[in-house]
ZAVEX-525998 format. One line per 10 residues: their letters; for each residue x, y, z of C-alpha. Coordinates in nm, 4 decimals. Layout:
a	X/Y/Z; ...
//
This chain:
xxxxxxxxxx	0.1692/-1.3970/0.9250; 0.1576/-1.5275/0.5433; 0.2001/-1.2015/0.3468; 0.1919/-1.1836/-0.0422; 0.6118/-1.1348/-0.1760; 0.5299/-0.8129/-0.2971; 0.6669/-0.4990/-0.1357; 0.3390/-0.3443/-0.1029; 0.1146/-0.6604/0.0278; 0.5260/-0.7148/0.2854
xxxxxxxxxx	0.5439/-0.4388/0.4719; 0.1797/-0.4099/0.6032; 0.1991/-0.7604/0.7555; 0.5321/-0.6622/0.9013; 0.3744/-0.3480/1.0415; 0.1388/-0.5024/1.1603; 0.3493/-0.8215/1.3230; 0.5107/-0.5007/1.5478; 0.2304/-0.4049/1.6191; 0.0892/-0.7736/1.7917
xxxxxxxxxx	0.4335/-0.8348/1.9335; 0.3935/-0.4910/2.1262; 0.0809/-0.7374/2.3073; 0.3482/-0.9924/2.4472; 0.2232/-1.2385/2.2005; 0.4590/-1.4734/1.9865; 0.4764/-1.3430/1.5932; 0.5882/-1.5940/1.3115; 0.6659/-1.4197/0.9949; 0.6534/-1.6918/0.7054
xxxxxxxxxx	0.7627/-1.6836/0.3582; 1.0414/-1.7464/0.0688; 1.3866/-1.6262/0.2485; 1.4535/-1.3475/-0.0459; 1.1503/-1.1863/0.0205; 1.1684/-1.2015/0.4432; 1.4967/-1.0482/0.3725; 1.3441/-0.7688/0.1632; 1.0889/-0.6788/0.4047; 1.3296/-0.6458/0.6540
xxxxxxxxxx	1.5699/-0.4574/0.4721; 1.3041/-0.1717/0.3661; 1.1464/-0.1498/0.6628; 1.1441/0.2262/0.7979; 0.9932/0.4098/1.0750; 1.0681/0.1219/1.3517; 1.3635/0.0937/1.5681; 1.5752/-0.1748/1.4192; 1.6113/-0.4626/1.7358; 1.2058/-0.4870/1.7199
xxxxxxxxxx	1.2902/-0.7649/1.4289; 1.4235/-0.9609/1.6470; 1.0833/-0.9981/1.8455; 0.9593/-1.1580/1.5335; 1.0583/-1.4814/1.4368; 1.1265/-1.5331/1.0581; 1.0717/-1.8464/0.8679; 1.2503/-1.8299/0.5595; 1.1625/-2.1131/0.3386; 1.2857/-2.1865/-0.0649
xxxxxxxxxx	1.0818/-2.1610/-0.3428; 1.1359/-2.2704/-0.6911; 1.3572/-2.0675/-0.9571; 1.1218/-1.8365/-1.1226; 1.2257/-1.6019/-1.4209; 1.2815/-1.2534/-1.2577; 1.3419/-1.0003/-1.6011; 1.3884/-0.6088/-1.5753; 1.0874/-0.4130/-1.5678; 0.9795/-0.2970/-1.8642
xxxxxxxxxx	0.7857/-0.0013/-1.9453; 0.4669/-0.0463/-2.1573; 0.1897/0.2562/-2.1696; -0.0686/-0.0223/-2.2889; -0.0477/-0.1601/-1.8798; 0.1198/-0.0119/-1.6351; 0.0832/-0.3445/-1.4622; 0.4247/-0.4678/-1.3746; 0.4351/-0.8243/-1.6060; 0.7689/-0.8969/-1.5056
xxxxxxxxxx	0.6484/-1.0046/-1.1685; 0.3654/-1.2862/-1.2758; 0.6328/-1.5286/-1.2277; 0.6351/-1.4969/-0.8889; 0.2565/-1.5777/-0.8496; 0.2523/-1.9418/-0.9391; 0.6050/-1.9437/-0.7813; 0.4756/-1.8692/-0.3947; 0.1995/-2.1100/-0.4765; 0.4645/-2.3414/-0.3435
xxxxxxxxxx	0.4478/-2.2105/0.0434; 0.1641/-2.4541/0.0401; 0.3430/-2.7385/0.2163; 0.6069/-2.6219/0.4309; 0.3689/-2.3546/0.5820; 0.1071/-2.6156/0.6435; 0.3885/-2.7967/0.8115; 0.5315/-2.5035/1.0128; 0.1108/-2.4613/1.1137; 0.1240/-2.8559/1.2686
xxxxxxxxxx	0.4146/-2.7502/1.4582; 0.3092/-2.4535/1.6139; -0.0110/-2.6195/1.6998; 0.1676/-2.8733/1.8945; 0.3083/-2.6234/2.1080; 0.0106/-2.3484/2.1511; -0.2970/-2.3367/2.2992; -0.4366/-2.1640/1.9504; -0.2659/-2.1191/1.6810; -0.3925/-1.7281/1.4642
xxxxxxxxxx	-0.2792/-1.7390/1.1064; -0.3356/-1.3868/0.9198; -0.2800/-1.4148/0.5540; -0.2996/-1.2108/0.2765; -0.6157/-1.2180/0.0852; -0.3979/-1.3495/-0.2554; -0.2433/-1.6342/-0.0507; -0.6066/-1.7942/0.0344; -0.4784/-2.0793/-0.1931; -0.1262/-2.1161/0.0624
xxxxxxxxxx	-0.3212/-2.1490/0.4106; -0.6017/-2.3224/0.2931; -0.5254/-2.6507/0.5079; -0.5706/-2.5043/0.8253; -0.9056/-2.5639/0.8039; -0.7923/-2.9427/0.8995; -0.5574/-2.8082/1.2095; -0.6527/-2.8517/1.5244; -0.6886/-2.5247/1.7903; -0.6329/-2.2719/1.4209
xxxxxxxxxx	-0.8133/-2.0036/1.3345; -0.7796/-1.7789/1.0600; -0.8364/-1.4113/0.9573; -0.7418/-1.2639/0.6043; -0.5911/-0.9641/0.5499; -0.6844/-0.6952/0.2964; -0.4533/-0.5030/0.2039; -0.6242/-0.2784/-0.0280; -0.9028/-0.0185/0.0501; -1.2464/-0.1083/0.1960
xxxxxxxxxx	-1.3911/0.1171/-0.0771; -1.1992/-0.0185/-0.3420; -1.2892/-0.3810/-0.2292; -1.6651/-0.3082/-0.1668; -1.6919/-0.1862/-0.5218; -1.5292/-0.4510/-0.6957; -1.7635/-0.7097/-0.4853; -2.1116/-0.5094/-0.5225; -2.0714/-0.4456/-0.9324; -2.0757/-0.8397/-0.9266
xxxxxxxxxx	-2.3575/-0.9078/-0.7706; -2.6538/-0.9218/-1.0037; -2.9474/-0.8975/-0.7638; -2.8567/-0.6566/-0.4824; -2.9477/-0.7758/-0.1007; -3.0180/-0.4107/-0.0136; -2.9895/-0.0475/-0.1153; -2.7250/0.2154/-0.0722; -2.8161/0.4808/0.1279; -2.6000/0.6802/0.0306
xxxxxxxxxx	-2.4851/0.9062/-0.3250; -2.2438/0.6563/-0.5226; -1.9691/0.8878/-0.6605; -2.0354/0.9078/-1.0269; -1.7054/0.8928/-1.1429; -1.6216/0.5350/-1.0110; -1.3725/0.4151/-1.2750; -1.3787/0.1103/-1.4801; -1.1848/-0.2034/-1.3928; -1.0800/-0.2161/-1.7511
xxxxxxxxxx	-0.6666/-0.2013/-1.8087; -0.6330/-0.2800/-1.4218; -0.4780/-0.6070/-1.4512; -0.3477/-0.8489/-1.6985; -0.5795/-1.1369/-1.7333; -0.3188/-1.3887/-1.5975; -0.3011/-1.2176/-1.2987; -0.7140/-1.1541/-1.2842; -0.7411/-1.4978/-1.2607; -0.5240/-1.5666/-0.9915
xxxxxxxxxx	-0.6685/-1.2851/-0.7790; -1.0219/-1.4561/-0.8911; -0.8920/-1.7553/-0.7441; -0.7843/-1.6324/-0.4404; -1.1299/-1.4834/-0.3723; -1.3257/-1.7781/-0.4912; -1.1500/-2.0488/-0.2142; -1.2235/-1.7752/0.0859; -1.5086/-1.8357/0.3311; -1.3287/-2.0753/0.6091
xxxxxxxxxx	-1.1664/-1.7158/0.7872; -1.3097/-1.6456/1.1248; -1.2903/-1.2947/0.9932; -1.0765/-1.0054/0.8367; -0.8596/-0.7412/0.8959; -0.7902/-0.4184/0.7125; -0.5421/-0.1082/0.7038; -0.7971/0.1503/0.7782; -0.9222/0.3249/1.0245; -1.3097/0.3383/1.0341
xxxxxxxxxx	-1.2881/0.7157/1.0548; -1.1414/0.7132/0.6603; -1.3842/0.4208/0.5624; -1.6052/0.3141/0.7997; -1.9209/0.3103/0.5561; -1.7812/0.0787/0.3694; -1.5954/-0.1551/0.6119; -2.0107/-0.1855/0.7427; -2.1173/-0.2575/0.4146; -1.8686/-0.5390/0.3661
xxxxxxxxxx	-1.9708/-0.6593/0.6553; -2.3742/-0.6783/0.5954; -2.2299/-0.8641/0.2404; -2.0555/-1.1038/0.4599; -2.2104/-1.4708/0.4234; -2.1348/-1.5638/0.7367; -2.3002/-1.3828/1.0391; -2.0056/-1.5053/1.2984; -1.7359/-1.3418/1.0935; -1.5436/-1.0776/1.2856
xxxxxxxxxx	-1.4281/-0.7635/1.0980; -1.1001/-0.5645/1.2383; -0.9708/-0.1731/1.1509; -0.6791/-0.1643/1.2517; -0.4854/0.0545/1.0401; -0.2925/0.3023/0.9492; -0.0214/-0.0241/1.0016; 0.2568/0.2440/0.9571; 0.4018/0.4510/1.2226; 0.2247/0.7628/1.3029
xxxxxxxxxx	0.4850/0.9465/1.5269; 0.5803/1.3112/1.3304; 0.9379/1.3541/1.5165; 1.0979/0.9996/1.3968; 1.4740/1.0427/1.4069; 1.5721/0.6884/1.2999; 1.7600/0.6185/1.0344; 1.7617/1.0003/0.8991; 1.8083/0.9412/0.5107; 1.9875/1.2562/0.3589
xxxxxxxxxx	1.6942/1.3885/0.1714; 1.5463/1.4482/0.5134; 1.8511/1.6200/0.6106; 1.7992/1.8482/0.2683; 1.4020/1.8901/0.3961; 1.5011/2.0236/0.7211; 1.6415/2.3360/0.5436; 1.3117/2.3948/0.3393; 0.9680/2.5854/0.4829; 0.6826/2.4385/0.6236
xxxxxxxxxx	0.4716/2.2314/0.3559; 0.6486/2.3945/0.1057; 0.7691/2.0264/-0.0668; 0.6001/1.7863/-0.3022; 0.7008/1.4565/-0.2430; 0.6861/1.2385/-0.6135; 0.7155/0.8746/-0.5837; 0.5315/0.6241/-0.7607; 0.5681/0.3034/-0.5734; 0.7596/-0.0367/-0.6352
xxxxxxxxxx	0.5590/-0.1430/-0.9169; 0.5772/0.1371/-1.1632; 0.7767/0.1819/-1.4301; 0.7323/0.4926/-1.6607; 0.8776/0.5150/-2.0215; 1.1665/0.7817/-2.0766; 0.9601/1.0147/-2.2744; 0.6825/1.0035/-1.9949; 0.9995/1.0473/-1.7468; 1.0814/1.3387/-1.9240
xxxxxxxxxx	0.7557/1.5166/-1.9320; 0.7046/1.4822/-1.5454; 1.0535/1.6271/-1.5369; 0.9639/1.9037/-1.7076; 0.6473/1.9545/-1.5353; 0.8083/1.9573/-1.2278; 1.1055/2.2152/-1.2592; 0.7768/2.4137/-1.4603; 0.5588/2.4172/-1.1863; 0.8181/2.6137/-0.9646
xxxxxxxxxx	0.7556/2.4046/-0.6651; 1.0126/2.2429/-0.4451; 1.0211/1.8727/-0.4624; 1.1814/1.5580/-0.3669; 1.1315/1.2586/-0.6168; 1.2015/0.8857/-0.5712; 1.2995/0.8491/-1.0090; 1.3495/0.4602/-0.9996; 1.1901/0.1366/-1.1988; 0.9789/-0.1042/-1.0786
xxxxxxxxxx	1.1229/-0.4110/-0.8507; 1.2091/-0.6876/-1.0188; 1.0639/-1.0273/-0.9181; 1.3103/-1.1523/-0.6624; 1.5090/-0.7599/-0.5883; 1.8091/-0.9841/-0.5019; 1.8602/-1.1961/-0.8765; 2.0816/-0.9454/-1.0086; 1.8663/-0.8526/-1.3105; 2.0343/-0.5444/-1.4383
xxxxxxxxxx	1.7657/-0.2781/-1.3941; 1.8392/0.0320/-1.6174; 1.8019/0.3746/-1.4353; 1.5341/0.5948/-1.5870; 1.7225/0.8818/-1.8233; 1.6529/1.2348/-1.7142; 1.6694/1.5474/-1.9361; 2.0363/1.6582/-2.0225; 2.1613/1.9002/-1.7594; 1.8108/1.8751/-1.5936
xxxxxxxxxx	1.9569/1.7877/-1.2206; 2.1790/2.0867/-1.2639; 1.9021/2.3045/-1.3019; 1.6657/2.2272/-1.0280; 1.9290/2.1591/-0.7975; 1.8511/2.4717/-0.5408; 1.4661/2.3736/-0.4963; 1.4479/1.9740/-0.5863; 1.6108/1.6731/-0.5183; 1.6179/1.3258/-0.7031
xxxxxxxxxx	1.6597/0.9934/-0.4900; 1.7605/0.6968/-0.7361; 1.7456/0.4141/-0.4671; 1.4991/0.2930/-0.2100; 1.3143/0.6464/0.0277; 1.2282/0.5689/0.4045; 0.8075/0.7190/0.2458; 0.6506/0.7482/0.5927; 0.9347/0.9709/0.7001; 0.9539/1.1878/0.4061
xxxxxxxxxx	0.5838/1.2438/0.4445; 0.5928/1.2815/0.8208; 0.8389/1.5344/0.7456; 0.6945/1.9444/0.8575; 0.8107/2.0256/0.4869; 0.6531/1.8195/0.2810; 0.2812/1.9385/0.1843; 0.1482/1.7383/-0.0936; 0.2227/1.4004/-0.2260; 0.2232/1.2944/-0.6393
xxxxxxxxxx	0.1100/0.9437/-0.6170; -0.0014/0.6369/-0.8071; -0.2352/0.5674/-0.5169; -0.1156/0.2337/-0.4459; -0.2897/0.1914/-0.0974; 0.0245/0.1384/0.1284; 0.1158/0.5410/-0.0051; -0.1904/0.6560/0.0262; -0.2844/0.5572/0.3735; 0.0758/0.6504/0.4762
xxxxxxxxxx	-0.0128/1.0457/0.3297; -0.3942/1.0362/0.4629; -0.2097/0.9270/0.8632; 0.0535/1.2267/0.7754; -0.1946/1.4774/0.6653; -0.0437/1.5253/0.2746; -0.2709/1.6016/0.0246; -0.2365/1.4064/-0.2924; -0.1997/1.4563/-0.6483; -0.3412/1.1323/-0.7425
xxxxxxxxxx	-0.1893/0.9410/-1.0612; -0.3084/0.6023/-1.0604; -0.1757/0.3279/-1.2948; -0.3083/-0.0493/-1.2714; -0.4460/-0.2658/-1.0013; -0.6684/-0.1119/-0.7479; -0.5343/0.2220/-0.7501; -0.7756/0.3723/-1.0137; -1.0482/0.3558/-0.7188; -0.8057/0.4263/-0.4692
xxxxxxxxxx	-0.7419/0.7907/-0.6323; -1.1136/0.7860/-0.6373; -1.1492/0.7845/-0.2356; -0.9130/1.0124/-0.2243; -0.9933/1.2907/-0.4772; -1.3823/1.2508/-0.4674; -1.4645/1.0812/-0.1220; -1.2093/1.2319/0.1230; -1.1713/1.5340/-0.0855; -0.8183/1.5332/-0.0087
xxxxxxxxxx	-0.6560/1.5837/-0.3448; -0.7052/1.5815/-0.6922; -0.6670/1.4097/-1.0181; -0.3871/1.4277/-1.2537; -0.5415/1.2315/-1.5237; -0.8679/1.0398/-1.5809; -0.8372/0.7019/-1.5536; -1.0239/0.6396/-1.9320; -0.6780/0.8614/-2.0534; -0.4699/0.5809/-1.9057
xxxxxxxxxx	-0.2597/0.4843/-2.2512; -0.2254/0.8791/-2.3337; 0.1042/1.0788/-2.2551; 0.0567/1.2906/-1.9496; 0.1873/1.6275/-2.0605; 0.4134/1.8402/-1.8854; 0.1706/2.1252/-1.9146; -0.1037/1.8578/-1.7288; 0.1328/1.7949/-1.4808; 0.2506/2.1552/-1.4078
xxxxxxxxxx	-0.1625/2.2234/-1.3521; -0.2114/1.9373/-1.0854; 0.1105/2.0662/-0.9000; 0.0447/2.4073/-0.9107; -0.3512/2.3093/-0.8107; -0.2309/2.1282/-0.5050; 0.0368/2.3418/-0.3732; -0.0344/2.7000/-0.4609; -0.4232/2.7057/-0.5199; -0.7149/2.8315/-0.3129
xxxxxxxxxx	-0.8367/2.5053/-0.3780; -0.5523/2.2992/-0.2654; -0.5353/2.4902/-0.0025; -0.8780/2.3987/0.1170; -0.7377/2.0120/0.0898; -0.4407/2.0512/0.2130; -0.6182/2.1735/0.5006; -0.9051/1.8820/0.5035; -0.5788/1.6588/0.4819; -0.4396/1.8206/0.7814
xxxxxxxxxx	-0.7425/1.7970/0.9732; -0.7907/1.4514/0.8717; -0.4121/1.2956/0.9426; -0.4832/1.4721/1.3342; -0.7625/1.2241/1.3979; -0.6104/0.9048/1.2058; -0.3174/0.9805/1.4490; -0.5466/0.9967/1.7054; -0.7326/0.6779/1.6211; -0.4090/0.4622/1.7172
xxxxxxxxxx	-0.3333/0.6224/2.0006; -0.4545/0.4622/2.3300; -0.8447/0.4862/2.3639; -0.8722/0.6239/1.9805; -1.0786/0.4015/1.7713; -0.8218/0.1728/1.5634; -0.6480/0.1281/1.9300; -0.9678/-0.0309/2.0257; -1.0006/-0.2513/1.7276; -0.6522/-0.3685/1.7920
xxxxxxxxx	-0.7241/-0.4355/2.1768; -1.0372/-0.6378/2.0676; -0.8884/-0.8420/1.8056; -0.6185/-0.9338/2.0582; -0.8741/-0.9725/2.3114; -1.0694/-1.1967/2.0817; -0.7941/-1.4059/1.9678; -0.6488/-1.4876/2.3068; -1.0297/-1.5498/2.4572
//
């Protein structure tokens, strides 16, 4: 496994390294030792002594700057952490060397990789008995979009409505980073196939249409997902908000959390405070910057402000969590029934396994057309702000709307209950016989042929 040191791109390769050690076969988890630490460290929803089925290889990495966060309404995109992409760059050589080891001792050697570390694993293509699959770990329908509006003359036609409101890649990314992702993409096409965290019951269209775009007919393609656990009655590691949502009715909760790459400024802070305790509704919310670079350099992260006296206020019917949440337990949780999100794909295929609707927020990379799937596809939640509004304040009054539209609404009601109905047969889907079981069993059975 050769994940991308981000927290969202981490944990789905660790997920999914529990999920191939459950097979009997031998998992090597490569990458700089802060990061393998962090993945570790936030992991949630597994029993703690499965790491130790895994074998880490924690290898150094030059010093890159690692600043604060900073909040910036022009791009939501956290800056801070473009050091770190030409820093991992250098995994190039001792992971090539840990490859000519392993392949010494194995019959075949599988290397999964993120898609943005194409440029890391690239000489495996001169190892002998390796074979390589990479790893998306963003939406089929987000990456089938961003591949099709490229291509000038189109191999064949969709049958099938495009959704109209298919937002822009505009504001997305900084160009820096563009071009690195660009890069990534560009050196691909020496996999023996792919994987993705999906189910083909969420996005099966469009896993088949990446597939009939695919240059190479031999290429296998792999849904495996939801990554995360899927069991409802997890009593690991019980974090105390869970404690406080055992006391609280049935779906009753919205869960706000906007990932580990988003920082919002204090006056947007503030208005999504006072949308919240307007709105009336229950709620747990994970209030907390972006990560730094490297989580572990000490850079002093300041905590976002609230409202004077606000905790004090709402502090019968909501509860703010400054530090890191155990997500796929809070939305596993019988209480919680609908999910504000920046729709980075980890959250939102964590609320679509769970069955929570989602009010969908987006703020850079590909969660603009992630909230699309979700809103206008799945028809599991709704918007609380067009994408082409991205650099405007989000009112309180906006945000009191979307709340009250998924929790209290005839409308939200009909998605929370398309949600609910959904989640039931992603659960299914990974349990033995269901459909991403099967994927898993032939991807295993294909590797080990």
């Amino acid at each position: 496994m050769v994940p991308f040191p981000a927290q969202g791109h981490l944990n789905q390769l660790l997920h999914l390294a529990h999920l191939i050690t459950s097979y009997g076969l031998p998992v090597h988890y490569a990458g700089s030792a802060s990061h393998n630490h962090q993945a570790k460290l936030r992991l949630h929803g597994w029993e703690s002594e499965t790491l130790s089925k895994i074998h880490f290889h924690d290898f150094q990495i030059p010093p890159y700057s690692s600043p604060p966060p900073n909040p910036d309404p022009s791009t939501f995109f956290p800056a801070n952490a473009e050091p770190l992409f030409d820093a991992c760059m250098h995994l190039r050589q001792p992971i090539s060397q840990l490859l000519q080891e392993l392949s010494t001792k194995f019959r075949r050697s599988i290397v999964i990789f993120d898609s943005l570390m194409t440029s890391v694993i690239q000489d495996v293509k001169n190892i002998p008995k390796a074979e390589s699959y990479v790893f998306f770990p963003i939406s089929a329908f987000t990456i089938f979009f961003n591949t099709w509006e490229k291509i000038p003359e189109k191999p064949f036609q969709l049958d099938f409505e495009v959704p109209k409101c298919i937002p822009s890649n505009e504001g997305c990314l900084p160009p820096k980073v563009l071009n690195f992702i660009v890069q990534q993409y560009l050196l691909l096409g020496f996999e023996a196939g792919a994987l993705f965290n999906t189910s083909r019951l969420i996005e099966g269209r469009y896993v088949q249409l990446l597939e009939k775009l695919s240059i190479d007919p031999e290429a296998k393609y792999f849904s495996v997902g939801p990554l995360n656990p899927v069991e409802k009655d997890s009593k690991i590691d019980r974090h105390i908000c869970l404690l406080w949502l055992d006391k609280q009715e049935t779906d009753s909760v919205i869960y706000v959390s906007f990932g580990s790459s988003t920082s919002m400024t204090d006056e947007q802070i503030t208005e999504l405070a006072l949308g919240l305790e307007r709105s009336g509704q229950k709620f747990v919310w994970v209030l907390r910057r972006a990560d730094p670079a490297d989580i572990f350099s000490g850079s002093e992260v300041r905590n976002p402000l609230l409202p004077e006296g606000y905790e004090e206020r709402v502090k019968n019917r909501g509860m703010v969590i400054r530090d890191w949440a155990p997500q796929v337990q809070i939305l596993a949780h019988p209480s919680v029934g609908g999910f504000m999100s920046h729709c980075g794909w980890n959250s939102c295929i964590e609320s679509i396994s769970m069955g929570v609707p989602i009010a969908a927020w987006p703020m850079h990379s590909d969660q603009p057309r992630n909230a699309i799937l979700v809103t206008e596809v799945l028809r599991i939640g709704t918007l609380v702000r067009d994408w082409t509004h991205r650099a405007d304040l989000v009112m309180a009054t906006t945000i009191e709307n979307a709340l009250r539209r998924l929790m209290t609404s005839e409308d939200g009601k009909e998605m929370q209950k398309r949600a609910a109905e959904l989640g039931d047969v992603v659960r299914a889907s990974v349990a033995e016989g269901g459909t991403s079981r099967v994927e898993m069993d032939s991807f295993i059975m294909h590797i080990t042929r």
